[in-house]
SEKOLTI-29750 format. One line per field, with one value per residue (C-alpha): residue number from 0; residue in one letter; x negated, y negated, z. Coordinates in Angstrom, 3 decimals, always signed. Example, Ala and Ser with C-alpha at 12.3 -4.5 7.8 and 13.67 -1.06 7.14 Angstrom:
nr <- c(0	1)
rest <- c(A	S)
c1 <- c(-12.300	-13.670)
c2 <- c(+4.500	+1.060)
c3 <- c(+7.800	+7.140)
***
This chain:
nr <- c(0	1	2	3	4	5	6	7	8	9	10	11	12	13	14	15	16	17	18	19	20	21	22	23	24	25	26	27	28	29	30	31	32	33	34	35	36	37	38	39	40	41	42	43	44	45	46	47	48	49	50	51	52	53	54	55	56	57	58	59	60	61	62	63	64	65	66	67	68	69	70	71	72	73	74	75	76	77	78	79	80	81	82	83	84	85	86	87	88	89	90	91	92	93	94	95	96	97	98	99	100	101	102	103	104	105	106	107	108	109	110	111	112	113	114	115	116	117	118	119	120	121	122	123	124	125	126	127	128	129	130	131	132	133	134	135	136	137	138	139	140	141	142	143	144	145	146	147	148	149	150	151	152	153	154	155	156	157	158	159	160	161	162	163	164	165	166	167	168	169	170	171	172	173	174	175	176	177	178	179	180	181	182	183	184	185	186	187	188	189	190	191	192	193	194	195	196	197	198	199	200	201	202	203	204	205	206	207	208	209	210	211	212	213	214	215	216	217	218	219	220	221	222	223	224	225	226	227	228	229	230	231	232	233	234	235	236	237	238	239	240	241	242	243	244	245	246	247	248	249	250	251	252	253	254	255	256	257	258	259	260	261	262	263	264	265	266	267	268	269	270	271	272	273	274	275	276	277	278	279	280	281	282	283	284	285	286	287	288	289	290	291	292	293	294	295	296	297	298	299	300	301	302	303	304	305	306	307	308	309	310	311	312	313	314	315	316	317	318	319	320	321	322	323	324	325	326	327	328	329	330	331	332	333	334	335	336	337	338	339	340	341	342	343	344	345	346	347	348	349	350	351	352	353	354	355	356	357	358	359	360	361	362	363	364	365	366	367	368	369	370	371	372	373	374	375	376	377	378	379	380	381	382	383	384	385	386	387	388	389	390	391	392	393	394	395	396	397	398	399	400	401	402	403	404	405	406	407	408	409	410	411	412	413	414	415	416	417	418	419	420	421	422	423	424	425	426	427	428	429	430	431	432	433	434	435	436	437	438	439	440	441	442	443	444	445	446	447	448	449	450	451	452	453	454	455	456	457	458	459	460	461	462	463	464	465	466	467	468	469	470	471	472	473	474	475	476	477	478	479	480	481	482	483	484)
rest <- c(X	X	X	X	X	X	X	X	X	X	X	X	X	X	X	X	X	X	X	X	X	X	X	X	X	X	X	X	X	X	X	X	X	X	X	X	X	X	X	X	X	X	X	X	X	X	X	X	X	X	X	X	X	X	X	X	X	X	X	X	X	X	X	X	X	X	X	X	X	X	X	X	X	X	X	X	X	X	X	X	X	X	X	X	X	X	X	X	X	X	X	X	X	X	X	X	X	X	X	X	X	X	X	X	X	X	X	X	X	X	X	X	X	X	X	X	X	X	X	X	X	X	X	X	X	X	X	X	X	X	X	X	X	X	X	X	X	X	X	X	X	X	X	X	X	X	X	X	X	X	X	X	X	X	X	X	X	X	X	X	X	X	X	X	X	X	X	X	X	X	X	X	X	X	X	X	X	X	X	X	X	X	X	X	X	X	X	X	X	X	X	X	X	X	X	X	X	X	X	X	X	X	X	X	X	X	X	X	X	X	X	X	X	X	X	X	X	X	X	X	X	X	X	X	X	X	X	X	X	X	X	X	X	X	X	X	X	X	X	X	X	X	X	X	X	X	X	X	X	X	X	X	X	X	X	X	X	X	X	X	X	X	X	X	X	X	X	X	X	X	X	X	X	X	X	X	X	X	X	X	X	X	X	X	X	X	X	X	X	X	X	X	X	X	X	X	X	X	X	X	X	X	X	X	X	X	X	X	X	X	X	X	X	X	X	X	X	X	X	X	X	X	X	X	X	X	X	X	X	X	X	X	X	X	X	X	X	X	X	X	X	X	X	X	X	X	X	X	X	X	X	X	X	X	X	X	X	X	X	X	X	X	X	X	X	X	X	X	X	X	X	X	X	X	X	X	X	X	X	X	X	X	X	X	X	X	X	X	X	X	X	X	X	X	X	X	X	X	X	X	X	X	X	X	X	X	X	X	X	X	X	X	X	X	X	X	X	X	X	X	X	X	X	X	X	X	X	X	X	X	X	X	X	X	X	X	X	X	X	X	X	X	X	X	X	X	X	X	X	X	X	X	X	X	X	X	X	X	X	X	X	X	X	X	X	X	X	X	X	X	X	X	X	X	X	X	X	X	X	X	X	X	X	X	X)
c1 <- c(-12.861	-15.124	-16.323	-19.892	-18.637	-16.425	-19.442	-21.079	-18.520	-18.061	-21.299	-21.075	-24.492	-26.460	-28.279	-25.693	-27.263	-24.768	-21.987	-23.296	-24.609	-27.244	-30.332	-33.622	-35.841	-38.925	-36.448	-37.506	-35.496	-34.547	-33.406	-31.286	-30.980	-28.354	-30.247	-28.116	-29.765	-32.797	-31.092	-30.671	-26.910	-27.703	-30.363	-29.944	-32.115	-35.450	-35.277	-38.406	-40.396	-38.465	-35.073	-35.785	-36.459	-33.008	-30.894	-32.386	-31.288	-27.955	-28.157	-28.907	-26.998	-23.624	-25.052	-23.459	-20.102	-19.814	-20.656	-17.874	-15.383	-12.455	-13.203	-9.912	-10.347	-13.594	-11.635	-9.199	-11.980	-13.182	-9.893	-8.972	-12.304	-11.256	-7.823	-9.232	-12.400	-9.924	-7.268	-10.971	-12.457	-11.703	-14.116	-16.747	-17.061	-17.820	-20.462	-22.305	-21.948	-23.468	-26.640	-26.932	-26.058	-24.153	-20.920	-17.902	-16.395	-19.034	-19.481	-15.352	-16.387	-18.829	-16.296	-13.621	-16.348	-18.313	-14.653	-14.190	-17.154	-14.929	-11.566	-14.239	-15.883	-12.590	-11.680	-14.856	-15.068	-12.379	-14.095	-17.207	-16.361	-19.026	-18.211	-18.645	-19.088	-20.664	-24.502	-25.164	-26.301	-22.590	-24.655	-23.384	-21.744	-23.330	-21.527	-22.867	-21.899	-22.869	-23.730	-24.766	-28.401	-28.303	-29.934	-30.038	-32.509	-30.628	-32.343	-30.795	-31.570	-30.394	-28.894	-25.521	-25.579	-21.920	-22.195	-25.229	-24.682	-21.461	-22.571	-24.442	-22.628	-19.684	-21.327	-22.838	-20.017	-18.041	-20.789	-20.909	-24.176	-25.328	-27.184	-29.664	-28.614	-32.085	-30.785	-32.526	-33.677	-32.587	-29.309	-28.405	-25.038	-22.829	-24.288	-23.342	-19.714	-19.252	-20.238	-17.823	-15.082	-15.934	-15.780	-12.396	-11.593	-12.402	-15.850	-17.541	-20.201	-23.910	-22.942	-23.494	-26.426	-27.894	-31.230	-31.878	-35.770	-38.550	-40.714	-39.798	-43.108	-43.548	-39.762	-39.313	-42.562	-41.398	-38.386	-39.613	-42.196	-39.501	-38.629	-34.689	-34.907	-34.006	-33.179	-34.273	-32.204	-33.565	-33.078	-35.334	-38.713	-40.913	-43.874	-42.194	-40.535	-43.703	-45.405	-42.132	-42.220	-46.138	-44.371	-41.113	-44.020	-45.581	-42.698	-41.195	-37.966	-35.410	-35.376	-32.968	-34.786	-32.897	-35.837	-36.808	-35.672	-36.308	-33.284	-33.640	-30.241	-30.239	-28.120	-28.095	-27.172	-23.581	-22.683	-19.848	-22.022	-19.243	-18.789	-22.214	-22.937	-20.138	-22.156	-25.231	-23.896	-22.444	-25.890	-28.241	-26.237	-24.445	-25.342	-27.735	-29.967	-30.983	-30.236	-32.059	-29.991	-30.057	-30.421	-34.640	-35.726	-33.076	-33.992	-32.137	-31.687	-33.725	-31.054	-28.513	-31.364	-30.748	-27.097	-27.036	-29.686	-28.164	-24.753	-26.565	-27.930	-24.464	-23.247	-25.733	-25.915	-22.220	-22.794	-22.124	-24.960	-24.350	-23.658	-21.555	-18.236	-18.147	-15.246	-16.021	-19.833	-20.874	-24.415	-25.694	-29.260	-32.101	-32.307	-35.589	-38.189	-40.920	-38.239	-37.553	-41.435	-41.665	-38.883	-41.156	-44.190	-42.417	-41.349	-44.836	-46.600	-44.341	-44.148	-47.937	-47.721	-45.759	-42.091	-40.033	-37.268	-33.871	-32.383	-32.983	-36.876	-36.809	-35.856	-33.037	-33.553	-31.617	-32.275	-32.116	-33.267	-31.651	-33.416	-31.276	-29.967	-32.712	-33.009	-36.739	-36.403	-39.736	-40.669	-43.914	-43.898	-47.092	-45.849	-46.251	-42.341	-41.516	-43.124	-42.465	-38.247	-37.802	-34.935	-33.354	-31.769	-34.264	-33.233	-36.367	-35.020	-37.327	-36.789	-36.838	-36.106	-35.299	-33.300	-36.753	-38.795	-35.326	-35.472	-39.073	-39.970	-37.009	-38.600	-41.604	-41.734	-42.282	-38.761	-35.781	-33.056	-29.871	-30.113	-27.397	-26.977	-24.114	-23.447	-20.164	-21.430	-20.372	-22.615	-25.319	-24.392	-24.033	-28.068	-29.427	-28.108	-29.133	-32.794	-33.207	-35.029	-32.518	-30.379	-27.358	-26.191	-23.861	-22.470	-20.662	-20.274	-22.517	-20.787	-21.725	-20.873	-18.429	-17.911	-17.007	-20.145	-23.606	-26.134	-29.744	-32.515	-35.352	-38.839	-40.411	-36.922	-36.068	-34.843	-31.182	-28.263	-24.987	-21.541	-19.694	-19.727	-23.358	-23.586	-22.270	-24.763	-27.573	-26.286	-25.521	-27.836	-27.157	-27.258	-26.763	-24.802	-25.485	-22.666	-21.215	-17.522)
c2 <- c(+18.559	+18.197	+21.498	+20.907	+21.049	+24.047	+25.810	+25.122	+26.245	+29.376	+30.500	+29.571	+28.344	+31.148	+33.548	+36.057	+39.464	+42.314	+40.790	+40.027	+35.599	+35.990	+34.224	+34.409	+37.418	+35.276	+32.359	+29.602	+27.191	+24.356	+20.776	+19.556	+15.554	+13.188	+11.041	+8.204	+7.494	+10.283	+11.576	+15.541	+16.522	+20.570	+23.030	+26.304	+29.627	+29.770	+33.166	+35.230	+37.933	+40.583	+38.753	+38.454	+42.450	+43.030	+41.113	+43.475	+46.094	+45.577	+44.548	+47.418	+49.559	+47.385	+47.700	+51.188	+50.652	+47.240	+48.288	+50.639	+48.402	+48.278	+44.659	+43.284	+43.473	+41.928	+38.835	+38.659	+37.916	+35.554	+33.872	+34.025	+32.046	+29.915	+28.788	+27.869	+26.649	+24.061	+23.899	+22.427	+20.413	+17.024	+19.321	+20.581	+17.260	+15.874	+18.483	+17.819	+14.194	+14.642	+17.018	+15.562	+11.600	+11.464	+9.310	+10.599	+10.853	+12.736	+14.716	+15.224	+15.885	+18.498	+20.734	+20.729	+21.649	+24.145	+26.064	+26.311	+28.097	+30.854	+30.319	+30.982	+34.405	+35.494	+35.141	+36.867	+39.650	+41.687	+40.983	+42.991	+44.273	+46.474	+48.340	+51.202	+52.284	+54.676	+54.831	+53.574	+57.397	+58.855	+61.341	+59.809	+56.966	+53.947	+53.006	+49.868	+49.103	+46.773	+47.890	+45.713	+44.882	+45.469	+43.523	+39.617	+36.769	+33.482	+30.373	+26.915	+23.364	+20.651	+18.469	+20.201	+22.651	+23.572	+23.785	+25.354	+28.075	+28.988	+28.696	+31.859	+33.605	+33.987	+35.876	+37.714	+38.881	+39.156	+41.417	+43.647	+42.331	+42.544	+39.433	+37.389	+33.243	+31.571	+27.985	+24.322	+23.641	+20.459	+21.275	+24.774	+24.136	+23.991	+27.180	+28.574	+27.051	+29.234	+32.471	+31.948	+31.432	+34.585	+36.259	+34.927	+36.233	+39.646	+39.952	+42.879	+42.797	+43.328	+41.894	+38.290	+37.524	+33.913	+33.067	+29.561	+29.481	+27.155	+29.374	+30.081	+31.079	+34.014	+35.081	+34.815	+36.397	+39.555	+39.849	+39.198	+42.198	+44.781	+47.337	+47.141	+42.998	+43.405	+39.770	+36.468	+33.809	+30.016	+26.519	+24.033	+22.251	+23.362	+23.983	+26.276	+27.925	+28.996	+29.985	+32.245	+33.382	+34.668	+36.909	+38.364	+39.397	+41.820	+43.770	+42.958	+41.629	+39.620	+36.078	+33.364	+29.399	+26.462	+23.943	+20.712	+18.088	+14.529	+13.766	+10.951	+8.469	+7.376	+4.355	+3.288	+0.074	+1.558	+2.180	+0.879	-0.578	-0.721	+2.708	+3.603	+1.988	+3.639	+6.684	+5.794	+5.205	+8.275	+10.277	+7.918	+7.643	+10.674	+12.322	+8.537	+10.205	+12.909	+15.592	+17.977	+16.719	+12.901	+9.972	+9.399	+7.776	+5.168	+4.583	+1.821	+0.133	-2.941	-4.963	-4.043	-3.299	-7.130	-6.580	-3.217	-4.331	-6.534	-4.826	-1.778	-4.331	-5.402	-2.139	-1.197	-4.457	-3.887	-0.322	-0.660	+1.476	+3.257	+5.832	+8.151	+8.072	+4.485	+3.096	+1.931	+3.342	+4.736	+5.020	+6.580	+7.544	+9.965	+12.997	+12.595	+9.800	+11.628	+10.550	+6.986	+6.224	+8.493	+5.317	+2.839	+4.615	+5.150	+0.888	-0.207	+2.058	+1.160	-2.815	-2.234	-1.368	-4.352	-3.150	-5.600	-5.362	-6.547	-5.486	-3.456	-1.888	-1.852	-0.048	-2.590	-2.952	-0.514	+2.941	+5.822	+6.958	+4.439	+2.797	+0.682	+0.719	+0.057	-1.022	-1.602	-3.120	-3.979	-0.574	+0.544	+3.512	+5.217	+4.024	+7.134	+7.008	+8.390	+11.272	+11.594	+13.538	+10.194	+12.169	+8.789	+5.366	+4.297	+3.428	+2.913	+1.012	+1.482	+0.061	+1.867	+0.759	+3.534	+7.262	+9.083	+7.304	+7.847	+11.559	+11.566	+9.635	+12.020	+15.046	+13.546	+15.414	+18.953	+19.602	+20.093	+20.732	+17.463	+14.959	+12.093	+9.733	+7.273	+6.543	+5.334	+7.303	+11.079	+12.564	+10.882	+12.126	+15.910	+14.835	+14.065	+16.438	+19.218	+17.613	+16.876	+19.845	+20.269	+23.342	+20.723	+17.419	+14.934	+12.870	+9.800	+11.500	+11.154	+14.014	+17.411	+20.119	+22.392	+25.961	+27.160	+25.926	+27.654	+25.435	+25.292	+24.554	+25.212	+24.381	+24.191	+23.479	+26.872	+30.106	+31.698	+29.966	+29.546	+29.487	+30.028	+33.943	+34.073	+33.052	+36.849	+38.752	+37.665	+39.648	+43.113	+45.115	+46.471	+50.452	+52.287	+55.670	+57.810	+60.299	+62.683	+64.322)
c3 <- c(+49.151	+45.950	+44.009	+45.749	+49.349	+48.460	+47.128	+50.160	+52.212	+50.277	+50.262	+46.337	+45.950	+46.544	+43.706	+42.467	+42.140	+41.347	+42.019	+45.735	+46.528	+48.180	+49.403	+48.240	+49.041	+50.863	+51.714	+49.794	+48.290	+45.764	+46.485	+44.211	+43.927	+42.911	+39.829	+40.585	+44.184	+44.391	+47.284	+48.321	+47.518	+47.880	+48.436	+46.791	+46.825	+44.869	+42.939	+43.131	+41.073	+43.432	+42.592	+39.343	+38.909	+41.228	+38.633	+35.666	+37.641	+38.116	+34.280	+33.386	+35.589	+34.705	+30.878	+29.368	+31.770	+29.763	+26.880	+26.464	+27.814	+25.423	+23.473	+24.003	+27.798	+27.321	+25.513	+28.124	+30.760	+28.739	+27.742	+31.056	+32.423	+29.713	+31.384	+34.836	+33.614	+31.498	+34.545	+36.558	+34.319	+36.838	+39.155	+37.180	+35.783	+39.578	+39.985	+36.477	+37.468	+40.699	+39.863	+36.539	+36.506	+33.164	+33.316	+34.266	+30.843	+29.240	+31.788	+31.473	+28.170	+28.156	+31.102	+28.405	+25.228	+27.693	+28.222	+24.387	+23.997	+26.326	+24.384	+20.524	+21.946	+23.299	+19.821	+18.229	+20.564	+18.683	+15.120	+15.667	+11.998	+10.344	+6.698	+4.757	+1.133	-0.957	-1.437	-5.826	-5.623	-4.611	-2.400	+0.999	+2.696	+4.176	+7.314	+9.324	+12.712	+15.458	+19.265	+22.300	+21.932	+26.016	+28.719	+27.898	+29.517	+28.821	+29.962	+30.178	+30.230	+32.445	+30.166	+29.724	+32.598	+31.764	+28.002	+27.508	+30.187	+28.663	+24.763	+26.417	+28.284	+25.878	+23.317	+25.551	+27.207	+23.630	+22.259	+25.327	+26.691	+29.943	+31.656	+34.030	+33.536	+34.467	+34.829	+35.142	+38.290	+38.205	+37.869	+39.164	+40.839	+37.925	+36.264	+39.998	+39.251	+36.150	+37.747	+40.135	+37.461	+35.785	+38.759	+39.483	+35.399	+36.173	+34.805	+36.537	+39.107	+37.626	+34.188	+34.977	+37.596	+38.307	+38.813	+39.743	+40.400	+40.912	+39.655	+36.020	+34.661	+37.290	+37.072	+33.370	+32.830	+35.489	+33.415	+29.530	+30.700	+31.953	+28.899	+29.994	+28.779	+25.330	+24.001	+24.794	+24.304	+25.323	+25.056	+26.215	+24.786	+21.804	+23.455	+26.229	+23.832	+21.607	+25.128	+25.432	+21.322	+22.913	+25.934	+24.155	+20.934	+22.786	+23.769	+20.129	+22.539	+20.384	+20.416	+19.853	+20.258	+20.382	+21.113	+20.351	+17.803	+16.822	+14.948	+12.124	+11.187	+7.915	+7.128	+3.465	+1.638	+0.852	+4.139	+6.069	+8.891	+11.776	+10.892	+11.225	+14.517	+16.029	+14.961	+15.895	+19.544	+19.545	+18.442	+19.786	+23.398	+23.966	+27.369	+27.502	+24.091	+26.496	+23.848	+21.636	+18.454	+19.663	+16.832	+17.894	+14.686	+13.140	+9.316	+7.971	+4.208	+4.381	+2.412	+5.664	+8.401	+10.403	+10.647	+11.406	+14.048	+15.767	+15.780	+17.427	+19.919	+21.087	+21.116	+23.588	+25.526	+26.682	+28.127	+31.759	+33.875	+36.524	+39.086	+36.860	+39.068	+38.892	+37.079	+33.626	+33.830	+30.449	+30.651	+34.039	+34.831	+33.531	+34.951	+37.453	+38.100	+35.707	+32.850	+33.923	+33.985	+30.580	+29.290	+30.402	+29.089	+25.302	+25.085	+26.486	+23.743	+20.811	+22.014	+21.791	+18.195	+17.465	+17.678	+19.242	+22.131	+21.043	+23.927	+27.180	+27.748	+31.314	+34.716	+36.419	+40.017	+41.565	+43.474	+41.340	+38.086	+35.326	+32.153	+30.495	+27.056	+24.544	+20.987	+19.215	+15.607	+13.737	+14.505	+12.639	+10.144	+12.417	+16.055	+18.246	+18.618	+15.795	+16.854	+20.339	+21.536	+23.520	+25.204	+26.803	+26.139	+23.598	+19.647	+17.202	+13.777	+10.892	+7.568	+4.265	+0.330	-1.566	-1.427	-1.805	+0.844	+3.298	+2.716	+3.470	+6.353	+7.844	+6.763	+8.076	+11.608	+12.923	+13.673	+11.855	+14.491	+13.755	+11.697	+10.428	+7.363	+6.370	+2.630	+0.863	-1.875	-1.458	-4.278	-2.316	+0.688	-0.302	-2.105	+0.653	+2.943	+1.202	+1.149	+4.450	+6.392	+9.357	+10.659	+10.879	+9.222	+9.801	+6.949	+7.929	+11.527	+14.643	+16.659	+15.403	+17.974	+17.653	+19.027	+15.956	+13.841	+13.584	+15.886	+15.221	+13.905	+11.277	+11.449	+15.364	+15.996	+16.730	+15.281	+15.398	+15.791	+18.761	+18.148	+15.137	+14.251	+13.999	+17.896	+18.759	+16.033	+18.079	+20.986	+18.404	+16.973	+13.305	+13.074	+9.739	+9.522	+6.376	+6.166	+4.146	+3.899)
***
């Protein structure tokens, strides 16, 4: 029996409100489809307003309880969640296969890196460490400490269901937060999957509640205008996120962004160029370049651009597509129909320009949602492209000459979430890095992540950041003590 059918058969897929799965209040519900054929695999509960408004209240009732629980025990749930979330990775890699098309091994992948995030805030959630000293005066003592900032709104995209829901939730839980999980709708069953896990760890009833809804402007709204929501933490475009930046600003609610990006990979002359195209597959193809730090604009050394160019075309010529349980499949499909068309749409516009197709550009004939594996070289410096989080199989190559005009066509953009560059030259390396306008940088490396690093972005790329130490201070308040003995 697969993790789907025993969610089914458990009664698993349901909203979880309080502790309690349960179906939503007027009925209605969510079908959730298998990218790889377009086919139904699950319907779950659409939340409503009313469910929405239940889950803050068992937030906030479960809120003070949690707050004061001991923060070792608090670790142990999490550390706990951690071991069977590990011990199921084979499963939860089925399910994020099934709702969200990836290949098997990423989606392998991303089980094993969304159960660190548990293992990290296990860690953390004994080092909420404030400090005290005396006031330059000597008149009193200045004691900081950190409390729960209370009930959280987390809201996740359907890219890494698994990941993102649990780069969330463990900080959350390690600070001694309260919280309603809005998740994708595209992909609600895995987020479903982790609350069961913590349930299984021993995390109490109330302090983790799912919401999968079809209707995230009316719940989210219900919620962000409730004075028990106290933080906001979302990930998920730029444009929702500045309509959500309008709604948590007049309550003054907290708010941690982790939105859009349109990551630039430099490669210069120095490079080692079989080095960098094994990068470049890594940030360009990773989850199939459906990612909020994927390689979108490829800037590369004119005196290196044709080999690199047609070494990148190789590369993605021999990616096998296809369903992602497939043996040897590395590159399944988009996540809907609206982004396969969107594919289509971005090659047309930039072939239009004059960028040429060196491989891929096209939907193969097959059911389901799959683009192939693209590469555009001759790409011009104003093609739409550049501008545009492609968010699939697509790799624009643009040419450049010298370390200034690198630095500046990728600065060139109004986000600044990831960004890449390979250099033999380490000075140059450290240069540029430190010029490029980007929350995160990697030099000589196309994978980034890493539960223990700070993740985000500057510019319309976001504000705050996840994981590392700085993931749990978004989740804390700071309060000062002025004392005297």
């Amino acid at each position: 029996m697969t993790l789907l059918d025993q969610l089914k058969h458990t009664g698993k897929t349901n909203l979880v409100i309080d502790g309690e799965w349960r179906e939503a209040s007027d009925g209605a519900e969510i079908s959730v489809l298998d990218p790889s054929t377009g086919g139904e695999i699950a319907t779950v509960p659409s939340g409503s307003k009313d469910d929405a408004l239940a889950a803050v209240d068992a937030a906030a009732e479960a809120a003070g309880p949690f707050a004061a629980m001991p923060p070792r025990q608090r670790a142990e749930i999490l550390r706990k969640a951690f071991e069977i979330m590990n011990a199921r990775a084979d499963e939860i890699a089925g399910l994020i296969v099934a709702e969200m098309g990836k290949a098997y091994v990423e989606a392998r992948a991303e089980a094993v890196y969304a159960a660190e995030f548990f293992r990290w805030f296990s860690e953390e959630a004994v080092r909420n460490i404030g400090y005290i000293n005396t006031a330059p005066g000597g008149d009193k003592r200045i004691i900081a400490v950190h409390q729960p900032i209370g009930v959280s709104l987390l809201i996740t995209p359907w890219n890494f269901p698994a990941a993102m829901a649990t780069r969330k939730i463990g900080p959350a839980v390690a600070a001694g937060c309260t919280m309603i999980l809005k998740p994708a709708s595209d992909t609600p069953l895995t987020a479903l999957a982790v609350a069961q896990i913590l349930e299984e760890a021993g995390l109490p009833k109330g302090v983790l509640n799912v919401l999968p809804s079809r209707r995230s402007g009316e719940v989210v709204s219900a919620m962000l205008a409730d004075d028990r929501v106290r933080n906001l933490s979302f990930t998920g475009s730029t444009e929702v996120g500045r309509g959500l930046l309008e709604q948590t600003a007049k309550r003054v609610v907290r708010a941690s962004m982790e939105l859009g990006g349109n990551a630039p990979f430099l490669v210069f002359e120095d490079a080692d160029i079989d080095a960098a195209v094994d990068g470049c597959m890594i940030a360009k193809m990773r989850n199939g370049g459906q990612s909020c730090i994927a390689a979108n604009r490829i800037f590369v050394h004119e005196a290196v651009a044709a080999g690199f160019t047609e070494k990148l075309s190789a590369a993605m010529n021999a990616m096998k597509v296809g369903p992602g349980m497939e043996s040897g499949v590395t590159l399944g499909p988009v996540i809907n129909e609206r982004a396969a068309l969107d594919m289509t749409e971005i090659v047309e516009g930039s072939t239009g320009h004059g960028s040429q197709v060196r491989v891929g550009g096209r939907r193969p004939d097959r059911p389901g949602f799959f683009f192939e594996p693209t590469v555009l070289a001759d790409v011009r410096r104003d093609d739409p492209i550049l501008s545009t989080e492609v968010f699939g199989p697509i790799a624009p190559v643009v040419t450049f000459a010298t370390e200034d005009e690198a630095v500046a066509l990728a600065n060139d953009t109004i986000y600044g979430l990831a960004s890449y560059l390979y250099t033999g030259d380490l000075a140059r390396g450290m240069r540029v890095a430190e010029a490029i306008e980007a929350g995160m940088v990697g030099v000589n490396r196309g994978l980034i992540s890493d539960p223990a690093a700070p993740f985000g972005g500057v510019k319309q790329s976001g504000q705050g950041r996840e994981g590392s130490h700085e993931g749990v201070m978004e989740f804390l308040e700071t309060k000062y003590i002025a004392a005297n003995w």
